[in-house]
VEXROLO-270085 format. One line per 4 residues: number of its first residue (from 1); their letters; for each residue x, z, y of N, C-alpha, C, CB. Coordinates in steps of 0.05 Angstrom, whole numbers, plus 32768, in hexadecimal, padded with zeros to 4 digits. Each point is the difference from the previous one (the first is absolute). Last residue first. Glycine has a CB too. Layout:
// VEXROLO-270085
NUM	a	X/Z/Y/X/Z/Y/X/Z/Y/X/Z/Y ~ ...
END
This chain:
// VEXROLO-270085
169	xxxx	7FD1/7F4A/7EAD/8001/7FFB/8020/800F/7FE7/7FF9/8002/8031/801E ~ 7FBA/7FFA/7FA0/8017/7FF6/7FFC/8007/7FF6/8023/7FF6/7FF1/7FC3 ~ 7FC5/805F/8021/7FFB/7FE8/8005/8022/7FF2/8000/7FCB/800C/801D ~ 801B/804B/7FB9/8008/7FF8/800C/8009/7FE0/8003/8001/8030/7FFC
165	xxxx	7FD4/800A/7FBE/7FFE/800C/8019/800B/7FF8/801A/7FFD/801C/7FE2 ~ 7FF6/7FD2/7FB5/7FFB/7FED/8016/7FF5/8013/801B/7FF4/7FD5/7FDB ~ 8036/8044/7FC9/7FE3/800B/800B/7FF6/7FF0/8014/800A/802D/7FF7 ~ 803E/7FBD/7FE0/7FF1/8005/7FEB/7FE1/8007/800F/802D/8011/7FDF
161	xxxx	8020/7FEB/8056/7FF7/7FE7/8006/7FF4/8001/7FE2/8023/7FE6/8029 ~ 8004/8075/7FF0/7FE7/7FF0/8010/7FFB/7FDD/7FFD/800C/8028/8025 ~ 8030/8008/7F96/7FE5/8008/8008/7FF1/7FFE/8010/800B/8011/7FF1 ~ 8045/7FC7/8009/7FEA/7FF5/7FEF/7FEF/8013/7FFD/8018/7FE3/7FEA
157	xxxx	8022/8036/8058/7FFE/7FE5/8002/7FEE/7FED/7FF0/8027/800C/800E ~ 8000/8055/7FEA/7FE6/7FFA/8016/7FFC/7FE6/8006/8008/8028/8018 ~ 803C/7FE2/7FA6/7FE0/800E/7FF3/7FF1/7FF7/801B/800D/8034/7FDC ~ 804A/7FA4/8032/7FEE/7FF4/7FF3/7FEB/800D/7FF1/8020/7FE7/8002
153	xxxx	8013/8043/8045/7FF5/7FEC/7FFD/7FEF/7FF3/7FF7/8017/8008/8006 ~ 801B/803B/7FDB/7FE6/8007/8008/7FF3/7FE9/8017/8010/8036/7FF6 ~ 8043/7FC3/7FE0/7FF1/8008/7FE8/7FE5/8006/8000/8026/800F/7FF7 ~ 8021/7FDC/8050/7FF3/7FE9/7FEF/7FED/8003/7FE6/8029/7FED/8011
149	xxxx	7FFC/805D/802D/7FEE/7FE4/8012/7FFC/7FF0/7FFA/8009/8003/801A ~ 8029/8049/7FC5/7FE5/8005/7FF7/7FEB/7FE9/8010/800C/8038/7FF8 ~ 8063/7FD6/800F/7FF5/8004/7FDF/7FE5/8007/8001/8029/8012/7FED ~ 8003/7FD9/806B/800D/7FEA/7FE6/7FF5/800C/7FE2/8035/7FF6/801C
145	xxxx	7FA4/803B/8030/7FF1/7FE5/8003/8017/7FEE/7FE6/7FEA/8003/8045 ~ 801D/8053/7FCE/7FEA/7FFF/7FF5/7FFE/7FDC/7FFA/7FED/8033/801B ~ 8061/7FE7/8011/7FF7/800F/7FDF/7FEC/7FF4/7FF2/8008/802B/800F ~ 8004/7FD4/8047/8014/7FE4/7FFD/7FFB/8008/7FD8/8035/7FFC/803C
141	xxxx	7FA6/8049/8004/7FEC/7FE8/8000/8012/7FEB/7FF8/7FDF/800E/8026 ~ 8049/8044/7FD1/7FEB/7FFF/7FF2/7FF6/7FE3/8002/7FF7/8031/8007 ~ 804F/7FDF/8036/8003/8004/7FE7/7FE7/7FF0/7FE6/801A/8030/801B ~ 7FE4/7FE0/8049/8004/7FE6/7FF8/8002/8000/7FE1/8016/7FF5/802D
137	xxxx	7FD1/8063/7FED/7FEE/7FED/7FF7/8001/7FE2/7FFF/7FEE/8022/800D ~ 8055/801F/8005/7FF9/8005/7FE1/7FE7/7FE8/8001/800E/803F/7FF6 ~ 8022/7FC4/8057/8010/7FEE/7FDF/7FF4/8007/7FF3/8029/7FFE/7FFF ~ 7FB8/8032/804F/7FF5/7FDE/7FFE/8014/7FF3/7FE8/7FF2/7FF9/803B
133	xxxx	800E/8061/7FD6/7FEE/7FFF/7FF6/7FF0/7FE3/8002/8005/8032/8006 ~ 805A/7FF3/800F/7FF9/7FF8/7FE5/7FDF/7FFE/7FF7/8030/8017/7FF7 ~ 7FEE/7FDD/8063/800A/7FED/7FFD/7FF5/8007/7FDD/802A/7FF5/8030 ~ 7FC3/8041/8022/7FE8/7FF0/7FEF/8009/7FEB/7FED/7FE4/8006/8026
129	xxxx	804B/8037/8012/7FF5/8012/7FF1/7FE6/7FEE/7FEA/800D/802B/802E ~ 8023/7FA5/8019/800F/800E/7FF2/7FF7/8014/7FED/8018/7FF3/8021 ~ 7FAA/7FEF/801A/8013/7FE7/7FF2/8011/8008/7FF1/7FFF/7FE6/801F ~ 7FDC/8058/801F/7FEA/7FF6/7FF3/8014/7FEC/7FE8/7FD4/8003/8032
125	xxxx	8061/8023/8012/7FFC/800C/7FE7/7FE7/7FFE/7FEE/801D/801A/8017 ~ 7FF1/7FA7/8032/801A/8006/7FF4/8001/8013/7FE9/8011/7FF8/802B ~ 7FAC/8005/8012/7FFB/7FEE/7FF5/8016/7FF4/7FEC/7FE2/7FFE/8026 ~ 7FF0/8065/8000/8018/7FEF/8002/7FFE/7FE8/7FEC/801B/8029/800E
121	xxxx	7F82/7FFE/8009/801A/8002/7FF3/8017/7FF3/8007/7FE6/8008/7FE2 ~ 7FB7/7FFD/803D/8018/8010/800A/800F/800E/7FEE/7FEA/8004/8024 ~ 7FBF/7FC7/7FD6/8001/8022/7FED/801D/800B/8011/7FEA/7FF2/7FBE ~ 7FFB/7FB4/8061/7FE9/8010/7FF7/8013/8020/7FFD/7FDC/7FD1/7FE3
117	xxxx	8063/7FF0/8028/7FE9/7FFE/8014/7FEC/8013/8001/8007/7FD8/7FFC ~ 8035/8018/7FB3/800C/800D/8019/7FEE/8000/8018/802D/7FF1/7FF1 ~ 7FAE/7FFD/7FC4/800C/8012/7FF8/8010/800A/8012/7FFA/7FF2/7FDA ~ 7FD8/7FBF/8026/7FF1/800E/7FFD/800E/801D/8005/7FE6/7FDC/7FE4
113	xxxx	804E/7FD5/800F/7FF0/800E/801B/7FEA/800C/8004/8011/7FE6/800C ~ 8016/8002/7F9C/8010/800E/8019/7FFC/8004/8018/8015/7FF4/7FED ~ 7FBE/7FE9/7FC3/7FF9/801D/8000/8018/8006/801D/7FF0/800D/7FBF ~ 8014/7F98/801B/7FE8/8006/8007/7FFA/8021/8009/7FF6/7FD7/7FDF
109	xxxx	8051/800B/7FED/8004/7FFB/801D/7FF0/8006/8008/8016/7FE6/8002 ~ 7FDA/801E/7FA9/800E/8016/800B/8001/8000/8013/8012/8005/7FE8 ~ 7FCD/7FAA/7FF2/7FEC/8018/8007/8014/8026/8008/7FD5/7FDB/7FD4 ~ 805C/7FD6/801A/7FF5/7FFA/8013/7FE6/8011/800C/8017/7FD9/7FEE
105	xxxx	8024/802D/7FC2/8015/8003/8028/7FE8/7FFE/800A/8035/7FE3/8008 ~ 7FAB/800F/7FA9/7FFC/8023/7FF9/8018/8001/8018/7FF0/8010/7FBF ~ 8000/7F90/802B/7FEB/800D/8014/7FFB/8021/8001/7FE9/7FD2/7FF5 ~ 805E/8000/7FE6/800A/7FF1/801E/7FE3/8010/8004/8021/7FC4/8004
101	xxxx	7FE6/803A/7FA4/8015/8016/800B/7FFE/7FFC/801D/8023/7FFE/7FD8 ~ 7F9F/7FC7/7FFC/7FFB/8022/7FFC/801A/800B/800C/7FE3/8000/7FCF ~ 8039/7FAB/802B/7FF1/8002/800E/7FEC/8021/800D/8009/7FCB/7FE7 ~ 8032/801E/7FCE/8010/8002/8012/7FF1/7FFD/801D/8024/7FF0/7FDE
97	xxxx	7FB4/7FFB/7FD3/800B/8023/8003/800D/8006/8010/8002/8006/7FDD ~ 7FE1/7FA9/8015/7FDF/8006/8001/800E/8022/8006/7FD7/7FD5/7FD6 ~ 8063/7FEC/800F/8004/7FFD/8019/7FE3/8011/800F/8020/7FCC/7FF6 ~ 7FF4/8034/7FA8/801B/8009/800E/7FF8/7FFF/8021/8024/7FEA/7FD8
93	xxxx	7FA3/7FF6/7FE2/7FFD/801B/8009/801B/800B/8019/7FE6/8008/7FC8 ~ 7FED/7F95/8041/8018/800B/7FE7/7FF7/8025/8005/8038/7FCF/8006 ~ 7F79/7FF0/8024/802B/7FFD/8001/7FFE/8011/7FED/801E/7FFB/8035 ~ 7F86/7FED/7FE5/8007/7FF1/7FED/8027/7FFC/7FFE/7FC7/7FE9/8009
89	xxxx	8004/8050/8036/7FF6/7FFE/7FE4/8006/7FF6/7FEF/7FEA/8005/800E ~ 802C/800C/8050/8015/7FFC/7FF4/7FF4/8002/7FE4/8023/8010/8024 ~ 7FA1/7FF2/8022/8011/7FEB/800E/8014/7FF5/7FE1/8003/801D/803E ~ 7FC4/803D/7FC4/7FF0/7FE3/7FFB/8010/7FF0/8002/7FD9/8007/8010
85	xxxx	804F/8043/7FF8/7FFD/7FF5/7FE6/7FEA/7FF1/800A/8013/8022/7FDD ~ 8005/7FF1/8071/801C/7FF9/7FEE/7FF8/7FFB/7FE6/801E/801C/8018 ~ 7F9A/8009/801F/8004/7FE6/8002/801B/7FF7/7FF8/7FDE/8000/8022 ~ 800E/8054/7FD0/7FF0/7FF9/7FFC/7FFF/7FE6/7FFE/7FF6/8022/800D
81	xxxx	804D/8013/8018/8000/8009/7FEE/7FE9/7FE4/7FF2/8011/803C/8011 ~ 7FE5/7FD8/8046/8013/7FEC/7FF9/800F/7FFE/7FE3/8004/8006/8030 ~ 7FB9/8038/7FE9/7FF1/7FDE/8005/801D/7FEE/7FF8/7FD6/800A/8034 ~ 8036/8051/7FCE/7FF3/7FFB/7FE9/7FF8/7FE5/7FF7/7FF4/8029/8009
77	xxxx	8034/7FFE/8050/800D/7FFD/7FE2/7FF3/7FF3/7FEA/8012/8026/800B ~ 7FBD/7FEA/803C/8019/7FF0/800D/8013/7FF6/7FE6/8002/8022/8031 ~ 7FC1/802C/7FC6/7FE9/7FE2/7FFE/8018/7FED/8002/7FCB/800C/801C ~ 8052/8046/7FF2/7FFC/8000/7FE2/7FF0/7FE0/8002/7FF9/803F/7FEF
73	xxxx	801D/7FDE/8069/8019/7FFA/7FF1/7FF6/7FFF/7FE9/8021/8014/8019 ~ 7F9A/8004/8013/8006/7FE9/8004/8019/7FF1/7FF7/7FE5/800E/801F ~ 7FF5/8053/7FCD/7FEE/7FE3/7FF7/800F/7FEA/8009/7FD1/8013/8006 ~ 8048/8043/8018/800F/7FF6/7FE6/7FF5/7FE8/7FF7/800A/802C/7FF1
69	xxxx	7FE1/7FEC/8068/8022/8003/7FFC/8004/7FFB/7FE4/800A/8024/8024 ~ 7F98/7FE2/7FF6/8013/7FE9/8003/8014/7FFF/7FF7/7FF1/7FFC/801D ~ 7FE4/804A/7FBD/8000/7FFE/8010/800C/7FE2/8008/7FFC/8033/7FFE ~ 7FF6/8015/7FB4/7FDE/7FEF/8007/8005/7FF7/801B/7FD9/8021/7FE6
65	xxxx	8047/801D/7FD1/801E/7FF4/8013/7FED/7FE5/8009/803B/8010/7FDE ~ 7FB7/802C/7FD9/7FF5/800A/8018/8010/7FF8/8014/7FEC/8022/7FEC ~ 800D/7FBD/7FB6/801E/8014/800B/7FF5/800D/801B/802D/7FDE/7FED ~ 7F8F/7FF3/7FEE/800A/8009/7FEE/8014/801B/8006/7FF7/7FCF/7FEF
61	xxxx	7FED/7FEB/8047/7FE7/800E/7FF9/8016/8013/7FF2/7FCF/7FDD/7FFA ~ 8061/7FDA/8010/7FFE/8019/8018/7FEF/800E/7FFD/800E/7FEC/801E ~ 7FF1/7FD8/7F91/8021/800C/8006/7FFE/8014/8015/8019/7FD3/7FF6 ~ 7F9C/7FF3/8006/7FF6/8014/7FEE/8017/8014/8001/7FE2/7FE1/7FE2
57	xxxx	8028/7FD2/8055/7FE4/8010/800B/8002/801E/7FE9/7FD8/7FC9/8012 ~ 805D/7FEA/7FD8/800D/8014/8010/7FF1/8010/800B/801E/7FE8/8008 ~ 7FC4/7FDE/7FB4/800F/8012/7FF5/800F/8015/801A/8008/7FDA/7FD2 ~ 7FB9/7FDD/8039/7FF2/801C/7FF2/8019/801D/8001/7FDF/7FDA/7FD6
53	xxxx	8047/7FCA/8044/7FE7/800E/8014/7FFB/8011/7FFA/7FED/7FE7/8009 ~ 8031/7FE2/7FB5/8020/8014/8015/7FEB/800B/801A/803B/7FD5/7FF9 ~ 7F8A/8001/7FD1/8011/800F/7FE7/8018/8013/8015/7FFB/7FCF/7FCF ~ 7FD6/7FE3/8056/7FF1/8010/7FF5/8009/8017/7FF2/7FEB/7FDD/8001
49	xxxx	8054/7FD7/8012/7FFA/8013/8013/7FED/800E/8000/8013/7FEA/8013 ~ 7FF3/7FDE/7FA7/8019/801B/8000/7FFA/8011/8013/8025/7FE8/7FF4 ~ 7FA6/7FC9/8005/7FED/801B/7FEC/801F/8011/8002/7FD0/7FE5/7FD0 ~ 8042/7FD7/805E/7FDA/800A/8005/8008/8018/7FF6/7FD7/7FD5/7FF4
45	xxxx	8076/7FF2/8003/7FFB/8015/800F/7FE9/8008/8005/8020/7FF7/800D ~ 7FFF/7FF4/7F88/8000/7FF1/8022/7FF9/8011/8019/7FF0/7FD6/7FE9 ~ 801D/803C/7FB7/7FE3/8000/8004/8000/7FED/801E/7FF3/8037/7FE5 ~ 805B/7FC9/7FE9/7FF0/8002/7FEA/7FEC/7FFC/800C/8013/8019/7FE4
41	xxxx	8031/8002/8055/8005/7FE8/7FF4/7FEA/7FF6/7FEC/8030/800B/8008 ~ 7FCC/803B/802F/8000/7FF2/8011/8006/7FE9/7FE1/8010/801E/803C ~ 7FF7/8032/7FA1/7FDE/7FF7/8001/7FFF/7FEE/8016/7FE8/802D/7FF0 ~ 806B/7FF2/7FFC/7FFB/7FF1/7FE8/7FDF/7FFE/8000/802F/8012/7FE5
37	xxxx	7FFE/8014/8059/8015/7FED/8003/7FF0/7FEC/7FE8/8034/8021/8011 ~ 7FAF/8039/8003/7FF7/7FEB/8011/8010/7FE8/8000/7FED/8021/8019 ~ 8038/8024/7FA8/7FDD/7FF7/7FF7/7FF2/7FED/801C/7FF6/8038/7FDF ~ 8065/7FE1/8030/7FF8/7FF2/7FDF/7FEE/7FFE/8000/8015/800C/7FE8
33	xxxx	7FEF/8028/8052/8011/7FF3/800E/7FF7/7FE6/7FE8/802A/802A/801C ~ 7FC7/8038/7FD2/7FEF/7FF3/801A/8006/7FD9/7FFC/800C/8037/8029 ~ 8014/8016/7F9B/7FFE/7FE5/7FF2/7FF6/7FED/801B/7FF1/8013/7FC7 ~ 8058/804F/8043/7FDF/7FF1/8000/7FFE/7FEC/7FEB/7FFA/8001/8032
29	xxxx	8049/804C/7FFD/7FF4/7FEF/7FEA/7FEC/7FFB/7FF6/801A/8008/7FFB ~ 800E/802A/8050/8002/7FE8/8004/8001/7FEA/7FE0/8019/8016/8032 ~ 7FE5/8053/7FC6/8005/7FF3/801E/8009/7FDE/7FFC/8014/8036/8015 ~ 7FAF/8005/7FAB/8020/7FFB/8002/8004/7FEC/8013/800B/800A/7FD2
25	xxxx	7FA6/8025/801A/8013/8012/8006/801A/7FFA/7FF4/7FDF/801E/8005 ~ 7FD7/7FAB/8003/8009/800F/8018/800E/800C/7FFE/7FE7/8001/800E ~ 7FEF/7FC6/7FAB/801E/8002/8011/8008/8013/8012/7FFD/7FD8/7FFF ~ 7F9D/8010/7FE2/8013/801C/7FF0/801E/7FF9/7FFF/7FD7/800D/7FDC
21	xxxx	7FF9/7FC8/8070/7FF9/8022/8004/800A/800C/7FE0/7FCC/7FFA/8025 ~ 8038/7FA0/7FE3/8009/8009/800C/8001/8027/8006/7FF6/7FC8/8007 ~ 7FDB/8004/7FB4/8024/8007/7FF6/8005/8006/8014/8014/7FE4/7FE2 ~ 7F91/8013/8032/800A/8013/7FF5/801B/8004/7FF6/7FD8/8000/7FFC
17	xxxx	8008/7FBA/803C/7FFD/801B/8009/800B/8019/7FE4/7FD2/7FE9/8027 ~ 8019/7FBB/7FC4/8021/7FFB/8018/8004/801C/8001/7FF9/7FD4/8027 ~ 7FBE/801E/7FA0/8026/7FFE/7FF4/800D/8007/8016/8004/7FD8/7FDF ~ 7FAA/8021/803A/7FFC/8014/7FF9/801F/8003/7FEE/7FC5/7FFD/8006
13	xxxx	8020/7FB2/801F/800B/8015/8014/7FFF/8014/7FFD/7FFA/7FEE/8018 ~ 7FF5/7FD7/7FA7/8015/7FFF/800B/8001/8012/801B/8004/7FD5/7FE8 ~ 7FAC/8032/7FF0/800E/8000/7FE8/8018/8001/800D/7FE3/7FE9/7FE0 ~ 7FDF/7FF3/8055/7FFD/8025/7FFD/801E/8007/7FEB/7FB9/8006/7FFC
9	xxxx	8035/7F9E/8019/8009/8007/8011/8002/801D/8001/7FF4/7FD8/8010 ~ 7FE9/7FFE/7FA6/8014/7FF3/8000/800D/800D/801E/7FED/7FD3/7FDE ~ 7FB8/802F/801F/800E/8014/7FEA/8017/7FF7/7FFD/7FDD/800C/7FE7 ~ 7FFA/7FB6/8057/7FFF/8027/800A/8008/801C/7FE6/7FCF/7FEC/8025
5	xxxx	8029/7FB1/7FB8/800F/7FFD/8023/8009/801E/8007/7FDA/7FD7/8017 ~ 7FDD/801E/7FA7/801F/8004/7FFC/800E/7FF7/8012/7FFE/7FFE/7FD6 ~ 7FA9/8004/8048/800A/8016/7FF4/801E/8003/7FED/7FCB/8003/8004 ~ 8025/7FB5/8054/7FEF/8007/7FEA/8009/801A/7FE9/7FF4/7FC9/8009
1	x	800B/800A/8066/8012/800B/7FEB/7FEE/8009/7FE9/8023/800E/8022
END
């Protein structure tokens, strides 16, 4: 890996991470979701999964939440998150959003057995208490992605093949 390779990877995971932590304090609004949707498609999965790696190691560091239980559902998610925009790079925003919406169910789902098993929560009032904080972020991520996935696309798209950072798959 050569030095813009690895600056190109600091840089974006330093986007991913930080819109993520200055959202926090609005429950379930993120850019997360979007921004790996749109570095699987642009950068492909090498250098994404590099980037969605850093980013969850740094996310539990961070939140002090440094345990399987959250690492593996966030990776689970993220990967699939990850490999959808590589797969769906070249579809319509519409279907690239409706996708993001299917992965902010799917990484939610992810947290449920964690939550009843592990930590011993009712799994009924886990779900139910969790329903507006999964619309807001199907919400957001169907948002984000029909008004900022073609515009930024095509910047991270000709700024890395300007800079020839990424071998043509």
């Amino acid at each position: 890996m050569d030095i813009k390779k690895l600056c190109y990877i600091v840089v974006l995971t330093t986007i991913l991470f930080t819109q993520e932590e200055i959202l926090t304090f609005i429950p379930s609004v993120q850019l997360t979701f979007f921004l790996i949707i749109l570095y699987g498609a642009v950068l492909g999965i090498k250098y994404a999964s590099l980037i969605v790696l850093i980013h969850v190691l740094l996310d539990n560091l961070y939140m002090s939440s440094f345990t399987i239980f959250t690492i593996a559902p966030m990776l689970i998610g993220y990967f699939i998150c990850l490999a959808g925009g590589y797969l769906l790079r070249n579809k319509n925003e519409y279907i690239i959003a409706v996708f993001s919406g299917i992965c902010a169910i799917i990484y939610s789902a992810l947290f449920i057995p964690i939550n009843t098993f592990v930590y011993h929560v009712d799994v009924i009032a886990y779900m139910i208490s969790d329903i507006p904080f999964v619309l807001t972020m199907v919400s957001c991520n169907v948002i984000s992605v029909i008004f900022l996935y073609k515009p930024m696309y095509k910047l991270l798209n000709r700024e890395i093949n300007k800079n020839e950072l990424i071998e043509t798959i």
